[in-house]
C-alpha positions as CSV (number, residue, x, y, z in Angstrom):
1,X,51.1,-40.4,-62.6
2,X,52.1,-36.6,-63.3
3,X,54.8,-35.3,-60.6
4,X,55.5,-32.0,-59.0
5,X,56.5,-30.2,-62.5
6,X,53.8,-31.5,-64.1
7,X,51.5,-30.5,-61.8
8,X,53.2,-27.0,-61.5
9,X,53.2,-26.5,-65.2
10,X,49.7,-27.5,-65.3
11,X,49.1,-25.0,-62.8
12,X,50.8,-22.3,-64.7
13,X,48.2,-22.7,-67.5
14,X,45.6,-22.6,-65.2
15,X,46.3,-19.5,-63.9
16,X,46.5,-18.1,-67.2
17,X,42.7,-17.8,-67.8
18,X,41.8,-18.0,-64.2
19,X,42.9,-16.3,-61.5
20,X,41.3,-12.3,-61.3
21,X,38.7,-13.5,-63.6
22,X,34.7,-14.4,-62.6
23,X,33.4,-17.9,-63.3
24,X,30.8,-17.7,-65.8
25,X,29.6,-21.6,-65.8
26,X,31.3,-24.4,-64.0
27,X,31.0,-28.2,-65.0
28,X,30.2,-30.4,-61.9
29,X,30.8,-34.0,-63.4
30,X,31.8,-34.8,-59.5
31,X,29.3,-35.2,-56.7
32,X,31.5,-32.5,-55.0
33,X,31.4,-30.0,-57.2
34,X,27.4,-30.6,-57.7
35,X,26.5,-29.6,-54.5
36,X,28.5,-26.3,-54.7
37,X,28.2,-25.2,-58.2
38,X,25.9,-22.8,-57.4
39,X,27.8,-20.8,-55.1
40,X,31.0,-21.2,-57.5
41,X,29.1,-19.9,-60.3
42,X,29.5,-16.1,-60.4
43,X,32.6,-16.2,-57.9
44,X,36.1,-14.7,-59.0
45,X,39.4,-17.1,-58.6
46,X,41.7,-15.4,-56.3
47,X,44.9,-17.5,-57.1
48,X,45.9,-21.0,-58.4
49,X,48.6,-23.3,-56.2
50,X,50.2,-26.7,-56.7
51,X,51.0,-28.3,-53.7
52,X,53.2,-31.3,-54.8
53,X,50.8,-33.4,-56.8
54,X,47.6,-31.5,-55.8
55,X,45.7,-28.8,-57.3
56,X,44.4,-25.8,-55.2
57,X,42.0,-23.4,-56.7
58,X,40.8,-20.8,-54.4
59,X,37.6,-18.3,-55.0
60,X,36.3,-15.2,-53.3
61,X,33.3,-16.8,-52.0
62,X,35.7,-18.2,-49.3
63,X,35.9,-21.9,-50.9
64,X,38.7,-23.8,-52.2
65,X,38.6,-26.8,-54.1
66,X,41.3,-29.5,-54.0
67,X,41.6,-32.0,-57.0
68,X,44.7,-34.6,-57.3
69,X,45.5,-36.0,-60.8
70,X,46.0,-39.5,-59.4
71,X,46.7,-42.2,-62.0
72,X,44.7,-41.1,-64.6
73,X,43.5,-37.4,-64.3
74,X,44.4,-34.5,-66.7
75,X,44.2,-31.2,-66.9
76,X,43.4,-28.9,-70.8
77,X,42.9,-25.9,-71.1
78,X,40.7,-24.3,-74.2
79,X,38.5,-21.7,-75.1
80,X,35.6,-20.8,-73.2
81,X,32.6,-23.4,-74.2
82,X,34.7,-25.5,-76.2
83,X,35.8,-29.5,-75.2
84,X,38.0,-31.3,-76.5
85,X,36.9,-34.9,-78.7
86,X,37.9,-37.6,-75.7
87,X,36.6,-40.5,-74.3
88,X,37.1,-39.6,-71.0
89,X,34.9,-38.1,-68.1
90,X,34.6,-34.5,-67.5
91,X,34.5,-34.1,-63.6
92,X,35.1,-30.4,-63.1
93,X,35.2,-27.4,-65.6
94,X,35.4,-23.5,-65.0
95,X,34.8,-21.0,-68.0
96,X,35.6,-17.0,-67.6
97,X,35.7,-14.7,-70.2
98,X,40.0,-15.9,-71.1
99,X,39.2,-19.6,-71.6
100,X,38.3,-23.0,-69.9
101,X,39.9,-25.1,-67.1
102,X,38.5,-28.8,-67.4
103,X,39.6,-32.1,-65.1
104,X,39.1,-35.4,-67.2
105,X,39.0,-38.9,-65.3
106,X,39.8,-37.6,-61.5
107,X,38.1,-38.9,-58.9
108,X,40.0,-37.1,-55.7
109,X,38.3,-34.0,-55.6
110,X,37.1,-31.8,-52.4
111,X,35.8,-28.6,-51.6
112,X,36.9,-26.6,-48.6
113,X,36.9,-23.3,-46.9
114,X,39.8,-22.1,-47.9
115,X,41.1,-21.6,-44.0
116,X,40.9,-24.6,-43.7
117,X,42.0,-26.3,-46.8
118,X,45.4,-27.0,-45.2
119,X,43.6,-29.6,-42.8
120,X,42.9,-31.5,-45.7
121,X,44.5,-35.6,-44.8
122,X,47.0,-35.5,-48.0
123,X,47.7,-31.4,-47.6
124,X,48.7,-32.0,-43.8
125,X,51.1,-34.9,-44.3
126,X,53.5,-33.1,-47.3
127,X,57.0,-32.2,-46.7
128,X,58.3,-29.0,-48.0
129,X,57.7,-28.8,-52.4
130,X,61.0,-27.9,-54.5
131,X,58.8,-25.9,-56.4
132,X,56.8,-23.9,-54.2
133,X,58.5,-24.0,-50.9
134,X,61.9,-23.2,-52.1
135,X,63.5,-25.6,-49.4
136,X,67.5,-24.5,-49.5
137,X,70.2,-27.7,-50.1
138,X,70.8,-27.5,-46.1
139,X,67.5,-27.5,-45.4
140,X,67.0,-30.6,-47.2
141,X,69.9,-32.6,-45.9
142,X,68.4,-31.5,-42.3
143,X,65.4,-32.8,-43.4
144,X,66.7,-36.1,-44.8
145,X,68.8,-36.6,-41.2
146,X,65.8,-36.7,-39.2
147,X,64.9,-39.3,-37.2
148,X,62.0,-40.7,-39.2
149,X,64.0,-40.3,-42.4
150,X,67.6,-41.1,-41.7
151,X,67.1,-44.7,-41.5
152,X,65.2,-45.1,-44.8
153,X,66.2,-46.7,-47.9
154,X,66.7,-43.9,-50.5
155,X,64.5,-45.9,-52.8
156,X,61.3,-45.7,-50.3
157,X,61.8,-42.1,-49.1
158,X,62.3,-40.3,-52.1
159,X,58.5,-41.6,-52.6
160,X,57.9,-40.5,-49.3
161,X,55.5,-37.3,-49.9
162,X,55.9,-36.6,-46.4
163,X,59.6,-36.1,-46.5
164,X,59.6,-34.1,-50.2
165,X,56.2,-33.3,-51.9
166,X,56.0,-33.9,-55.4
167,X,58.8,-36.2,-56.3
168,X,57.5,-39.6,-58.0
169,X,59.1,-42.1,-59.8
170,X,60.7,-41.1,-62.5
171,X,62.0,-37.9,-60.4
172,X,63.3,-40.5,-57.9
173,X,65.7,-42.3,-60.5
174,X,67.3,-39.3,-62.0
175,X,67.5,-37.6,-58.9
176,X,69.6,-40.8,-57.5
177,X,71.8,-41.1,-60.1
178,X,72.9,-37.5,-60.5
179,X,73.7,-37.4,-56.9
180,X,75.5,-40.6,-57.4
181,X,74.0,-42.6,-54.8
182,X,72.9,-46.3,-54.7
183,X,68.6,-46.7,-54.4
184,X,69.7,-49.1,-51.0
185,X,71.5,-46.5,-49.3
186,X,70.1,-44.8,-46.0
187,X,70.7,-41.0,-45.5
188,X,72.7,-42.5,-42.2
189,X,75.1,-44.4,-44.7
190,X,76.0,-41.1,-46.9
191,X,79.0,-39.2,-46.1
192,X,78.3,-35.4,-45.7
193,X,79.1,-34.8,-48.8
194,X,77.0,-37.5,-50.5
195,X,74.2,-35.8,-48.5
196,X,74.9,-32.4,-50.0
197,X,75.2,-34.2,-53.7
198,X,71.8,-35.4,-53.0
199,X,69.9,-32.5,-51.7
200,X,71.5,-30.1,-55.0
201,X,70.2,-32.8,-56.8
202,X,66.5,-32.9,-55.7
203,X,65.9,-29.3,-56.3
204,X,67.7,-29.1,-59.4
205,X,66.7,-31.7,-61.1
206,X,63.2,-31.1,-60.3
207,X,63.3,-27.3,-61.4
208,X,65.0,-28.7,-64.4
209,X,62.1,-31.1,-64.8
210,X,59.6,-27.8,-64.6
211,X,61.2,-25.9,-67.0
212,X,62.1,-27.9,-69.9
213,X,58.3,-29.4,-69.5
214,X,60.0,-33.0,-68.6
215,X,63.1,-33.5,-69.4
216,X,65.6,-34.1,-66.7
217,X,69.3,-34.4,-69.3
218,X,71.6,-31.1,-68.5
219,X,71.2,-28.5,-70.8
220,X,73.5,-29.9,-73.8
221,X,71.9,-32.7,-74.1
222,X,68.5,-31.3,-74.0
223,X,69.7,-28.4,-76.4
224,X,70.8,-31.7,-78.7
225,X,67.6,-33.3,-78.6
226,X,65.4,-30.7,-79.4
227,X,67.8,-29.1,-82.0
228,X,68.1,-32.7,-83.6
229,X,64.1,-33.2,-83.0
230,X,65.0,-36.5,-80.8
231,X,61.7,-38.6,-80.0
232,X,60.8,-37.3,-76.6
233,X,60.5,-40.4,-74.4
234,X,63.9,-41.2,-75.7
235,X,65.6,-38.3,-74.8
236,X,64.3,-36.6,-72.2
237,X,66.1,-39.0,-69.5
238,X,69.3,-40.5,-68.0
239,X,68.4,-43.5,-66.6
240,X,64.5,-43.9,-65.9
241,X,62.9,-46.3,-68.2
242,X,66.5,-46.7,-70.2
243,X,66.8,-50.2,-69.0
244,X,68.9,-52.5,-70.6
245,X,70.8,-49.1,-72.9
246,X,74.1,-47.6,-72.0
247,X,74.5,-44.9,-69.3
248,X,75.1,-41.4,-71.4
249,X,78.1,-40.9,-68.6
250,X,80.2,-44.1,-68.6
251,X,78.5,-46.1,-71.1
252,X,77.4,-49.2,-68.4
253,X,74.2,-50.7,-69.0
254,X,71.2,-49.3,-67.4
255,X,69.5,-51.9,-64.8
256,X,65.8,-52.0,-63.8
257,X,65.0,-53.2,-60.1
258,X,62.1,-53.6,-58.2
259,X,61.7,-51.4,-55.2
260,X,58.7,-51.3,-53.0
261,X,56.7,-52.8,-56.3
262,X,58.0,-49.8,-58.5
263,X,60.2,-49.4,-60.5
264,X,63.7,-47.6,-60.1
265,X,66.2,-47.4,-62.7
266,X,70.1,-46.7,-61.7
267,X,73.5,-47.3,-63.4
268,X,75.9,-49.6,-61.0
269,X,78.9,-48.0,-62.0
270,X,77.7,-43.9,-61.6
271,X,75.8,-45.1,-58.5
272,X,78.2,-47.8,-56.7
273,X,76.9,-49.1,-53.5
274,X,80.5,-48.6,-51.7
């Protein structure tokens, strides 16, 4: 599933050929979209927002629609009237005069008036979004010490959308380990410190993930692998999906474990439960 920064950067492309510009045809694959493709035809996008792992795309006519990726949805971008060779379903498309925005294989899509888009049952329930928010270190280690959160294993709320939006799997285990924190640690078990270590860590490691389009290494390493033209999925990480291969900080093997049925990767000696 694509997290916040993929979301975000697919939202950046979005806007590119969207926002200011009037909808000349619109592709209603969804039963959603059908019933208002009319009124979206014609209309002018106003702006483009990602909020955590959803897709906001608002009009003049007063409409939003909402669309989450899920599992298997995707956002391309192309030129206007042109689709790309795939197997999979169109469900919503929108051509203006700079190019096309089409959603393969979704399923979760709505459409709102936009004042009251932010009832929506997944938009209501998110915590604040790295990304878009712009939540400061102490606000996050406020956030992490309240009572619903303080008590939670690290592994379970960093995949809490309700506590940060945006943050999924992958984000979880590199977040983790370059705070230096064990997955079975509670905020209540961190000293202040560890707390501090861990908020810096969830925003910049997720702006990291945003601008380098994946990749969560610090700068050197990424500089490395894309001046050595390293394999992407090999590189791009510290820990997530690096079971079994030596941590790039002390050289421990990596370990995979089982958390909530997902799975979290984490090095014992960088991330020591003591």
């Amino acid at each position: 599933m694509p997290e916040g920064p993929e979301i975000r950067r697919s939202r950046d492309k979005l806007a590119n050929v969207l926002i200011d510009e009037k909808v000349a045809h619109v592709d209603a694959g969804h039963v959603a979209i059908q019933s208002h493709r009319h009124v979206l035809t014609g209309s002018t996008v106003l702006n483009v927002e990602s909020r955590g792992k959803a897709m906001l795309i608002h009009f003049d006519t007063g409409l939003t629609v909402y669309s989450h990726n899920q599992l298997y949805g995707v956002w391309n971008v192309v030129k206007c009237g042109e689709y790309p060779v795939t197997n999979r379903q169109l469900r919503f498309g929108l051509h203006t005069a700079k190019g096309a925005a089409l959603l393969y294989s979704a399923s979760d899509i709505s459409v709102w008036p936009t004042t009251e888009v932010h009832t929506h049952p997944f938009l209501a329930k998110l915590g604040p979004d790295v990304l878009n928010d712009s939540p400061s270190g102490d606000d996050i280690v406020a956030r992490m010490m309240m009572k619903q959160f303080r008590k939670r294993k690290l592994a379970s709320l960093y995949l809490d959308q309700t506590f940060l939006a945006g943050i999924g799997n992958y984000l979880r285990s590199e977040i983790l380990f370059f705070a230096g924190v064990n997955p079975d640690l509670r905020p209540n078990d961190l000293s202040e410190e560890q707390r501090e270590a861990l908020a810096c860590a969830s925003i910049s490691v997720t702006k990291r993930a945003y601008e380098t389009a994946g990749y969560t290494v610090p700068d050197a390493l990424y500089q490395y692998a894309k001046k050595q033209k390293l394999p992407y999925e090999a590189s791009r990480f510290m820990v997530f999906n690096r079971d079994t291969q030596p941590c790039r900080v002390c050289a421990t093997s990596v370990i995979r474990m089982e958390r909530g049925s997902r799975r979290i990767y984490m090095c014992k000696q960088c991330q020591s439960a003591i």
